[in-house]
C-alpha positions as CSV (number, residue, x, y, z in Angstrom):
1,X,-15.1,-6.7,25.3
2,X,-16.8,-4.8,22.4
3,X,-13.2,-5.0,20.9
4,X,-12.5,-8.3,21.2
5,X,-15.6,-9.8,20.2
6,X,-15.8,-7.1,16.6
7,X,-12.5,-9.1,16.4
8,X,-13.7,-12.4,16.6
9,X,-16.5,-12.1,14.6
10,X,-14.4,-10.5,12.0
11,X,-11.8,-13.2,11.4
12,X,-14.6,-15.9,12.2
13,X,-15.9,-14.3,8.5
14,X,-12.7,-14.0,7.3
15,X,-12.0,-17.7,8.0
16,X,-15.9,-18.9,6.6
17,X,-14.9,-17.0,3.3
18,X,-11.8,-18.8,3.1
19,X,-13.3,-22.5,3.5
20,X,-16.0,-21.6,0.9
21,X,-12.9,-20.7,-1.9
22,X,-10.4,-23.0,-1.4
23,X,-11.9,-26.2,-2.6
24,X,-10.0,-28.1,-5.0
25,X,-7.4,-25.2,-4.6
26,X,-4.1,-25.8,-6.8
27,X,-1.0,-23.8,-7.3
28,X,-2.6,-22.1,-10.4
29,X,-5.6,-21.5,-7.9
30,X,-3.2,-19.9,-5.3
31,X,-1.0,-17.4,-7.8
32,X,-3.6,-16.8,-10.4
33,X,-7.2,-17.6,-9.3
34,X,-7.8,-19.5,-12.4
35,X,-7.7,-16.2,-14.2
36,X,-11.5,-16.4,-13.3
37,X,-11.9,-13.2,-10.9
38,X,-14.8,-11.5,-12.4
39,X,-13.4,-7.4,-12.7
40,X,-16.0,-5.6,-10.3
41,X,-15.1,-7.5,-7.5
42,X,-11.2,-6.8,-8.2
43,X,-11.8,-3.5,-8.4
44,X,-13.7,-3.2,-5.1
45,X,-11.5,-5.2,-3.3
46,X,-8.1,-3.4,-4.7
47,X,-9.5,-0.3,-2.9
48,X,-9.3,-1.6,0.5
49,X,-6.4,-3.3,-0.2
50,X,-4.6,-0.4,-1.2
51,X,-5.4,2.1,1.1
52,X,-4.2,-0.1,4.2
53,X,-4.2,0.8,7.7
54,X,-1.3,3.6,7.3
55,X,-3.5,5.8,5.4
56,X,-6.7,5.1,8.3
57,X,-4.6,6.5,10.8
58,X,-1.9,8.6,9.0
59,X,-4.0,10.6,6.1
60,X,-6.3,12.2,8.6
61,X,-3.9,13.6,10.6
62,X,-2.0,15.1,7.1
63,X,-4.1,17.9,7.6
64,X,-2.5,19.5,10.3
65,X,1.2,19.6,8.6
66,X,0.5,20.0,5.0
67,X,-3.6,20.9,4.6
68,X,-5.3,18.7,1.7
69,X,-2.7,18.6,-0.3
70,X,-2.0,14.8,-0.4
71,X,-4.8,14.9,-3.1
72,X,-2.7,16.5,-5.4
73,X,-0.7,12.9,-5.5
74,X,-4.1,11.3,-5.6
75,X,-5.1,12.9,-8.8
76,X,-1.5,12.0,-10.3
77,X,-2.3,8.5,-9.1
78,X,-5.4,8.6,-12.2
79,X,-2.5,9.0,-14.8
80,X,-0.5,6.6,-13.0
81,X,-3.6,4.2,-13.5
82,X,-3.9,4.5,-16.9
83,X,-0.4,4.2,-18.1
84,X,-0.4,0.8,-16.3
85,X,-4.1,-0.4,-17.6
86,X,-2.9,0.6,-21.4
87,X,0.9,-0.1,-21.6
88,X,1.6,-2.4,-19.3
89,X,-1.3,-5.0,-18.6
90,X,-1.5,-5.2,-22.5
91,X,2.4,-6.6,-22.1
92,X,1.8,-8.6,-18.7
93,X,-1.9,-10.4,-20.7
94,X,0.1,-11.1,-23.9
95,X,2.9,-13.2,-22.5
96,X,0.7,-14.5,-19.9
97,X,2.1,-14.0,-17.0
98,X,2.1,-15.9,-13.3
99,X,5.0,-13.0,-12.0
100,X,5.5,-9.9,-13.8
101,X,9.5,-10.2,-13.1
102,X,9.2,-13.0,-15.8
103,X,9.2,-10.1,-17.9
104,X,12.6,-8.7,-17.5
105,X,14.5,-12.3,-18.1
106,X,12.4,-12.5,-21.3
107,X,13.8,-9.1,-22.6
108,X,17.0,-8.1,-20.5
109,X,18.4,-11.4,-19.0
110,X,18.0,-14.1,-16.1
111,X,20.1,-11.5,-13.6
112,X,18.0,-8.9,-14.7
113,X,15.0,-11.0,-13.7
114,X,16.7,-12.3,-10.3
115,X,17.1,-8.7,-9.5
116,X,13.8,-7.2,-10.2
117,X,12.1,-10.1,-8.2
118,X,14.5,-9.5,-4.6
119,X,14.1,-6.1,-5.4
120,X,10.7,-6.6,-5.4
121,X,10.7,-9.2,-2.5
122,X,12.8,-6.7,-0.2
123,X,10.5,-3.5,-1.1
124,X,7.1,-5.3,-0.5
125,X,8.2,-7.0,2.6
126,X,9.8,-3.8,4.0
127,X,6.6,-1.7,3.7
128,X,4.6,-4.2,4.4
129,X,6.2,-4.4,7.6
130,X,5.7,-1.0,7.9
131,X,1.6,-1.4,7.3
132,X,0.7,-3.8,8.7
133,X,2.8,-2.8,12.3
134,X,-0.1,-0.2,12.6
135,X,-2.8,-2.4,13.4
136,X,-0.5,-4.4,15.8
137,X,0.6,-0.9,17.2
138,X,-3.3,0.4,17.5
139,X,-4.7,-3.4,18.9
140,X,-1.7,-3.4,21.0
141,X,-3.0,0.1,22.6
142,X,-6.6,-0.3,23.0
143,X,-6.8,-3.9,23.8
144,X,-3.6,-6.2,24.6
145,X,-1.4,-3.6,27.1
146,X,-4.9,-3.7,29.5
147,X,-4.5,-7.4,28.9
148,X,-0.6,-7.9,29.7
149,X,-0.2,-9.6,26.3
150,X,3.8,-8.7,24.9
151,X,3.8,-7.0,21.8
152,X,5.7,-10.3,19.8
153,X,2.5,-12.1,20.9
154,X,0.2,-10.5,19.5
155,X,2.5,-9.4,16.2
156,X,2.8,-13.2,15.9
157,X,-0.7,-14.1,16.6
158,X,-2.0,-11.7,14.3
159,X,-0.2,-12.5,11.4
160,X,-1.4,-16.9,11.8
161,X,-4.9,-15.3,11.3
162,X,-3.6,-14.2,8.1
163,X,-1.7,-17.4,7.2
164,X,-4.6,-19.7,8.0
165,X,-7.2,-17.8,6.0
166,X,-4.5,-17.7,2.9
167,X,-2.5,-20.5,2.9
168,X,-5.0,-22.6,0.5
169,X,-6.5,-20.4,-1.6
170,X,-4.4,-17.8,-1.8
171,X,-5.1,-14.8,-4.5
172,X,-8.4,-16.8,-4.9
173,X,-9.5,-16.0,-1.5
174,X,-8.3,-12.7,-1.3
175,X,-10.2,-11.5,-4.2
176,X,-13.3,-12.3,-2.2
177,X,-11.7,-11.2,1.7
178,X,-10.6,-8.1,0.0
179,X,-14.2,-7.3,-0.7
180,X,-15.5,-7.5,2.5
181,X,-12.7,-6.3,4.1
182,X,-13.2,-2.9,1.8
183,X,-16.7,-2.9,2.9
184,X,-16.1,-2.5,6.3
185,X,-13.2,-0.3,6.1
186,X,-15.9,2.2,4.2
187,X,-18.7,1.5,6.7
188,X,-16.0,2.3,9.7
189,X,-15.1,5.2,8.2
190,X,-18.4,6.8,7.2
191,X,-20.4,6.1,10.4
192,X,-17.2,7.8,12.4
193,X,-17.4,10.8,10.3
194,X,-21.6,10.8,10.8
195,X,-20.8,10.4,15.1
196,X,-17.9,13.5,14.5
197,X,-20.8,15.5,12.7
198,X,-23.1,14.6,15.5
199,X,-20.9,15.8,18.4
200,X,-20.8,19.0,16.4
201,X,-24.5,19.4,15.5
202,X,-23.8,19.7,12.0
203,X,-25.9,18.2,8.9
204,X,-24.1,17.1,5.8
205,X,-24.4,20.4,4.3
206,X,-22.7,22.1,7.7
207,X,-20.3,19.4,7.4
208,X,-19.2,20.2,4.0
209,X,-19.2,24.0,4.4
210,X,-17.1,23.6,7.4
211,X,-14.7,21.5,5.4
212,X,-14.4,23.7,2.6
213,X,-14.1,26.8,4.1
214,X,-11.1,25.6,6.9
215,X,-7.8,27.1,6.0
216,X,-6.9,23.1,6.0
217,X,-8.5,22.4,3.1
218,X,-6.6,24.1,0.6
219,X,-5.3,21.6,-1.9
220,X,-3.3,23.2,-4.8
221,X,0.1,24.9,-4.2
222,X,1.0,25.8,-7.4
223,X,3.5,29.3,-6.5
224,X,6.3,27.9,-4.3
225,X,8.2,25.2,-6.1
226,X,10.7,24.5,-3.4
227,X,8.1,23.8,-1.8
228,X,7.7,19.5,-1.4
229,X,3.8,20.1,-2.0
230,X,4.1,22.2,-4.7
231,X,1.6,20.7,-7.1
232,X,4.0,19.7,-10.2
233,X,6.0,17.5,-7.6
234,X,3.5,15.4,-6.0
235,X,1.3,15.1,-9.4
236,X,4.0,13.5,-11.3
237,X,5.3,12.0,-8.0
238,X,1.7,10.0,-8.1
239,X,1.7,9.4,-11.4
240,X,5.2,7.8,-11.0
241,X,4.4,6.4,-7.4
242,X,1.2,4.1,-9.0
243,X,3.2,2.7,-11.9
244,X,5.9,1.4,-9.6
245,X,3.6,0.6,-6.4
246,X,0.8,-1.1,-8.7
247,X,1.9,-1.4,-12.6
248,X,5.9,-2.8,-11.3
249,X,4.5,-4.4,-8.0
250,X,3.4,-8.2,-8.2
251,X,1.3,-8.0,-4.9
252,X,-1.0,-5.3,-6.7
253,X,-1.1,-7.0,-10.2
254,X,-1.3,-10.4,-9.1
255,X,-4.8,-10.0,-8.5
256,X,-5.5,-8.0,-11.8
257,X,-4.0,-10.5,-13.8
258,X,-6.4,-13.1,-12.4
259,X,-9.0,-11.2,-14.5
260,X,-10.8,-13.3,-17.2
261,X,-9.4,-11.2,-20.1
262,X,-6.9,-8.4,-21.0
263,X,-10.1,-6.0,-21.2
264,X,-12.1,-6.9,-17.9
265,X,-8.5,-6.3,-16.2
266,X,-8.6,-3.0,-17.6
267,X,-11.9,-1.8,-16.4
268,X,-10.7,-2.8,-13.2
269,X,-7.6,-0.5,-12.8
270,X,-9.2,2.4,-14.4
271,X,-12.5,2.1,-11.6
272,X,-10.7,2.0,-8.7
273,X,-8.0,3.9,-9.7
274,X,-10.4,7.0,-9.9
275,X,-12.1,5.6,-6.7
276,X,-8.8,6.7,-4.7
277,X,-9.3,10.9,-5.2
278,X,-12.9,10.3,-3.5
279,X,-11.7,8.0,-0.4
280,X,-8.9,9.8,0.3
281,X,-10.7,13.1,0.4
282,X,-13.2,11.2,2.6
283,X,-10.3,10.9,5.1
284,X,-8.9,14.0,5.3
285,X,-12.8,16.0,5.9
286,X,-12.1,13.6,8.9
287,X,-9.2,14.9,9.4
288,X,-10.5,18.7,9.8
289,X,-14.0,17.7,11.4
290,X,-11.5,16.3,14.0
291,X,-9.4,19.0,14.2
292,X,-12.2,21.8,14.3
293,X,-13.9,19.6,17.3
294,X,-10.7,19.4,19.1
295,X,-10.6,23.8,19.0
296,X,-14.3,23.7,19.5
297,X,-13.5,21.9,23.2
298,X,-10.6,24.1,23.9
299,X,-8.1,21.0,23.8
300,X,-4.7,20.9,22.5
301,X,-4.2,18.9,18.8
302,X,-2.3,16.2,18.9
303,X,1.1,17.2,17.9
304,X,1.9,14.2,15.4
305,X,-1.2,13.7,12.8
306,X,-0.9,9.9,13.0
307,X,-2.3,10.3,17.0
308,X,-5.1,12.7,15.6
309,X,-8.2,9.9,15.2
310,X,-6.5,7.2,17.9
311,X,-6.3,9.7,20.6
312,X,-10.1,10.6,19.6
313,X,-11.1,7.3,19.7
314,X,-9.0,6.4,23.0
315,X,-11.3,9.8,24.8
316,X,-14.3,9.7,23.0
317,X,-15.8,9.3,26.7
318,X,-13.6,11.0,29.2
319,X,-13.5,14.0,26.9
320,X,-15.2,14.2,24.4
321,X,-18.1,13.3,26.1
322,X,-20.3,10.2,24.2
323,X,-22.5,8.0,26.1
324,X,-20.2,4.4,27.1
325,X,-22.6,3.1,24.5
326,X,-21.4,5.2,21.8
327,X,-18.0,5.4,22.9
328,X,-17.4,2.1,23.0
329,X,-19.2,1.6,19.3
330,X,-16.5,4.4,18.1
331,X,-13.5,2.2,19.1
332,X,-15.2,-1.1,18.0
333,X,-15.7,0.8,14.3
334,X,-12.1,2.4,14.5
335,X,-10.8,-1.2,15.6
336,X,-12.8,-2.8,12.9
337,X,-11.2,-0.1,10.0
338,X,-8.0,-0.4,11.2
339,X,-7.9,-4.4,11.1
340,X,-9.6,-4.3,7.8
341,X,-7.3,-1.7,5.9
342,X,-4.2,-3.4,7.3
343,X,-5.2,-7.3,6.9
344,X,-6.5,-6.5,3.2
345,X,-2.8,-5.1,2.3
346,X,-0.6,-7.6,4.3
347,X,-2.4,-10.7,3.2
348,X,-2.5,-10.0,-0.6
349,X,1.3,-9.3,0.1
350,X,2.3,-12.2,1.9
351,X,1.0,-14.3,-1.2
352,X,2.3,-11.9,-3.8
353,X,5.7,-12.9,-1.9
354,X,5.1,-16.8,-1.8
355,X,4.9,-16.5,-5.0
356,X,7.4,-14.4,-6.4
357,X,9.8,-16.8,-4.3
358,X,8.4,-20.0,-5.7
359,X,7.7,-18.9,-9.2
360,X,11.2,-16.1,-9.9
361,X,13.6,-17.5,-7.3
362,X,13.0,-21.0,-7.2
363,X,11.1,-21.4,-10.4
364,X,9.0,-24.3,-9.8
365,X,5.7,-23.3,-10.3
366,X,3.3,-26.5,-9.5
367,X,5.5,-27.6,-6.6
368,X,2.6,-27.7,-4.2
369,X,5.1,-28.6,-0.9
370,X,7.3,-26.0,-1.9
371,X,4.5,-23.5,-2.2
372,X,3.6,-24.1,1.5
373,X,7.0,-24.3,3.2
374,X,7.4,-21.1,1.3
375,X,4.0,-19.0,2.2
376,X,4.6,-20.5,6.0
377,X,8.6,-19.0,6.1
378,X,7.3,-16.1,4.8
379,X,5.0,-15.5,7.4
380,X,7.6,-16.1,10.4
381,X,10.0,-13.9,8.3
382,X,6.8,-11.2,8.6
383,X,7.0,-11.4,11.8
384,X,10.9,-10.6,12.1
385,X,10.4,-7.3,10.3
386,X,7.8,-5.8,12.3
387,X,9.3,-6.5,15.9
388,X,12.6,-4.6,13.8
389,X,10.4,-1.5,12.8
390,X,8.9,-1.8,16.2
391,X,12.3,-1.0,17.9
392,X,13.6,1.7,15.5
393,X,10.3,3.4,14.3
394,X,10.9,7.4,14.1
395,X,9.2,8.9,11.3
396,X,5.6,9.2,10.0
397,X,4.3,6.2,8.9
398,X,3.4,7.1,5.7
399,X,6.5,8.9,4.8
400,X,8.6,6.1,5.9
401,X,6.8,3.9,3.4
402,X,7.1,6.1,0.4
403,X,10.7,6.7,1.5
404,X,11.6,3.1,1.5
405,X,9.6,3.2,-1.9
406,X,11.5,5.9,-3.3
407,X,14.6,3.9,-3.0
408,X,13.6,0.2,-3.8
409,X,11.4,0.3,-6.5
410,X,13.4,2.9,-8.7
411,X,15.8,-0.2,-9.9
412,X,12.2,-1.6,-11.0
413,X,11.0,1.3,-12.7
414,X,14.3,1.9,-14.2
415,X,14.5,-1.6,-15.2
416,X,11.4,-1.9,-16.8
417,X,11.0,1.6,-18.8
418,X,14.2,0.4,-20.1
419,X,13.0,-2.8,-21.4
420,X,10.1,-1.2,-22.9
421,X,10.8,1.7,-24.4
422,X,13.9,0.7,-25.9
423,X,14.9,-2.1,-28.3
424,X,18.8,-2.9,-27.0
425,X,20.1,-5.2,-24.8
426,X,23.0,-5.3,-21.6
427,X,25.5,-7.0,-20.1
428,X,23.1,-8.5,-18.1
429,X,26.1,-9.0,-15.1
430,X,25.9,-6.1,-14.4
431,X,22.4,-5.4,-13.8
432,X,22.4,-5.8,-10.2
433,X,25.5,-3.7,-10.0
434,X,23.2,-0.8,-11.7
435,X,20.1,-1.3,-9.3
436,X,22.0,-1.5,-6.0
437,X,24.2,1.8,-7.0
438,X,21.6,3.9,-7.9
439,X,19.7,3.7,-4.7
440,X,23.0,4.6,-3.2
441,X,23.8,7.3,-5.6
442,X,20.2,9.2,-4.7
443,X,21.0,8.8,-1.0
444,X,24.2,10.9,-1.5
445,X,22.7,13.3,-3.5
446,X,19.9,14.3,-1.2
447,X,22.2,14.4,1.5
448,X,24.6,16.4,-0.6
449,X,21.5,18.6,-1.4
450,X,20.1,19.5,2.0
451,X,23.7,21.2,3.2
452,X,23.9,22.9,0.2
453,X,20.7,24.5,-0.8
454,X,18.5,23.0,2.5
455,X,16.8,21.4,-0.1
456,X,15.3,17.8,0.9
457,X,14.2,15.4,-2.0
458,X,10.7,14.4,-1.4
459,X,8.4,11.8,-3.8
460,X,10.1,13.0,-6.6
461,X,13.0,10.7,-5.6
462,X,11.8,7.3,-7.2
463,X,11.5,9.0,-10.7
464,X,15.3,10.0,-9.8
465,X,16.2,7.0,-8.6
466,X,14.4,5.2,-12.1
467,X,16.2,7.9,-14.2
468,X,19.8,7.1,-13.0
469,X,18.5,3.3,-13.6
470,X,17.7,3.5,-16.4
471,X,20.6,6.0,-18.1
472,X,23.1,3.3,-16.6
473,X,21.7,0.7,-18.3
474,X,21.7,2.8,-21.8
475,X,25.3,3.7,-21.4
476,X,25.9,-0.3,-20.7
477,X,23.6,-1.0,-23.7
478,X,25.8,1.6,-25.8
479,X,29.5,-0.1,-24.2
480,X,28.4,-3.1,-25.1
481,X,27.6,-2.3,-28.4
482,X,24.7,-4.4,-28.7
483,X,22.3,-4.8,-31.8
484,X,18.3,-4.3,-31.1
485,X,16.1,-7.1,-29.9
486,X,12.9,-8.2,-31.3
């Protein structure tokens, strides 16, 4: 009961926010917020809605396989911020855009612009998918098995919370849900660390000397370069990983570009692009407080890190020994994190995807019925893809997702370094030609890789998969003999 009603009264917010935003809502209101967002509460909200349920389950549990080491992308993720703040919102602000894919058929061509916006439309529903079946997974666990509701149910049940909340306002709305929700994702988090310090008798001090002297916490690797952690690899992996997940990704700018001006927009991505070493080293203390209370009791770790903090939360009574009271407070808060990092994430990207449909597929940008059918097809469509991961799930979560990421968004980066750092122009025909062989390419080569040198491609794949991109496109560019564009 604790569950269901820190539920309830969660979406019964949720739903109160929405009714206060979406008066006299249009399609401008929907895909752009007016461009009247002020940039603080952007930046908050783009923190929660970022980190998403995958990293509240999966990054504490990275620990065990790979220490702290995740921060090493984290910090590539600040140079990642930058370079989209100062060389691609300047771009995105000066042709004033509603979808960044507008973009490429301004400089390379209407194919080229067709391309980048599926491209962008498969990628962002894929790992959406991926997201937001976590908090289905984790409700599905603690609450709806001990109920007898089917898994479909409540993946479909879940996901008309979202569209009712969203389908008016749209990016308006979010700007304000995605505050909250990063509030209580924050609170969740912190006041499960403080119980975990509790259980242990530590202070804050203990806490942190425990933390820091753990073999787990070691975060550099910078002397085995094979190695997929080495520090070079996931630094520039970040770096690369941000400009394509945030600078190339209309879910993540959408709500930057709804910033009153070019400058505000920037102070946004540069806050809460720093913000993301910090909460990500918040998770993975959590990660070894866990993992040092586990060996404290004598029990066995969980042998996959993403059951590390569910299977904590699920025997917080029978074995680790709270009061009911407390125990059931612990899987209220770990309820109440999960749904917040996973419904701030999958509702910004079911409107980033309603309108990358309406705006770069359809192109009808005030057709108000359209707009609707769209975000509501969308959402069914939602549905589809998570039952599908449901059934043939096998990998980490968050692996899967940067996979996946590593493969569809390299067209994009490729297609967009190309466009501007270079002044020619292509046989536009054979864009999508490029962008679907180079996935395909990469996929070969790692395969080719492992049997001969056991070598497995790891996050540096997406600046591989960009690179072959965009050298096909040069060589198309040089064919074709084309002049330079303004």
């Amino acid at each position: 009961m604790w569950i269901i009603a820190t539920i309830l009264i969660y979406f019964a917010v949720l739903l109160a926010i929405s009714r206060l935003t979406q008066r006299r809502a249009t399609n401008d209101t929907f895909f752009r917020a007016n461009r009247q967002s002020p940039w603080y509460m952007v930046a908050f909200g783009m923190v929660g809605a970022s980190i998403s349920g995958v990293t509240f389950v999966s990054v504490p549990g990275m620990v065990l396989t790979s220490q702290m080491t995740y921060l090493q992308v984290c910090l590539g993720f600040i140079v990642g911020y930058l370079a989209v703040a100062f060389v691609l919102l300047p771009v995105y602000y000066k042709l004033n855009l509603t979808s960044i894919y507008a973009y490429l058929g301004q400089r390379l061509g209407q194919r080229s612009y067709h391309t980048g916006a599926w491209f962008f439309l498969l990628s962002k529903m894929v790992g959406a998918s991926v997201k937001f079946y976590v908090v289905c997974m984790i409700l599905q666990q603690f609450v709806c098995d001990a109920l007898g509701v089917p898994f479909a149910l409540t993946v479909s049940v879940m996901v008309l919370l979202i569209w009712l909340y969203t389908r008016q306002g749209g990016v308006r709305t979010l700007v304000f849900t995605d505050m909250f929700q990063t509030l209580c994702l924050f609170s969740a988090l912190l006041i499960i660390i403080f119980m975990v310090m509790r259980q242990m008798d530590f202070s804050l001090m203990d806490a942190v000397r425990s933390v820091a002297s753990d073999e787990r916490s070691r975060i550099f690797v910078m002397d085995q370069w094979q190695s997929p952690h080495y520090f070079w690899k996931q630094f520039l992996s970040g770096a690369f990983i941000v400009i394509v997940m945030t600078g190339l990704d209309q879910d993540m700018m959408q709500k930057n570009l709804t910033c009153r001006t070019l400058r505000e927009a920037q102070k946004d991505m540069c806050s809460y692009g720093v913000a993301f070493v910090p909460a990500n080293m918040l998770f993975m203390a959590l990660g070894i407080l866990l993992a040092q209370l586990f060996e404290r009791q004598g029990m066995a770790i969980p042998a996959k890190g993403d059951e590390l903090l569910p299977f904590y939360v699920e025997n917080t009574s029978s074995l680790f020994l709270l009061p009911s009271s407390l125990s059931h407070l612990t899987s209220a808060l770990f309820i109440l994190g999960i749904v917040a990092a996973s419904f701030s994430s999958a509702d910004s990207a079911l409107t980033s995807l309603t309108t990358s449909y309406c705006v770069d597929i359809k192109g009808r940008v005030d057709d108000e019925r359209l707009r609707k059918h769209a975000h509501l097809a969308i959402c069914a469509l939602f549905v589809v893809f998570i039952l599908l991961f449901h059934q043939f799930n096998h990998t980490s979560l968050i692996d899967a997702i940067y996979t996946i990421v590593s493969y569809t968004y390299g067209p994009l980066l490729g297609l967009f370094a190309f466009g501007l750092f270079t002044r020619h122009q292509v046989h536009d025909r054979w864009v999508p030609l490029v962008c679907v062989a180079s996935p395909i390419i990469c996929y070969a080569a790692d395969c080719w890789a492992q049997q001969q040198w056991n070598y497995h491609f790891g996050y540096e794949l997406l600046m591989i998969n960009g690179l072959l991109t965009f050298v096909a496109l040069r060589l198309l560019a040089r064919s074709a003999g084309c002049q330079t564009s303004s």
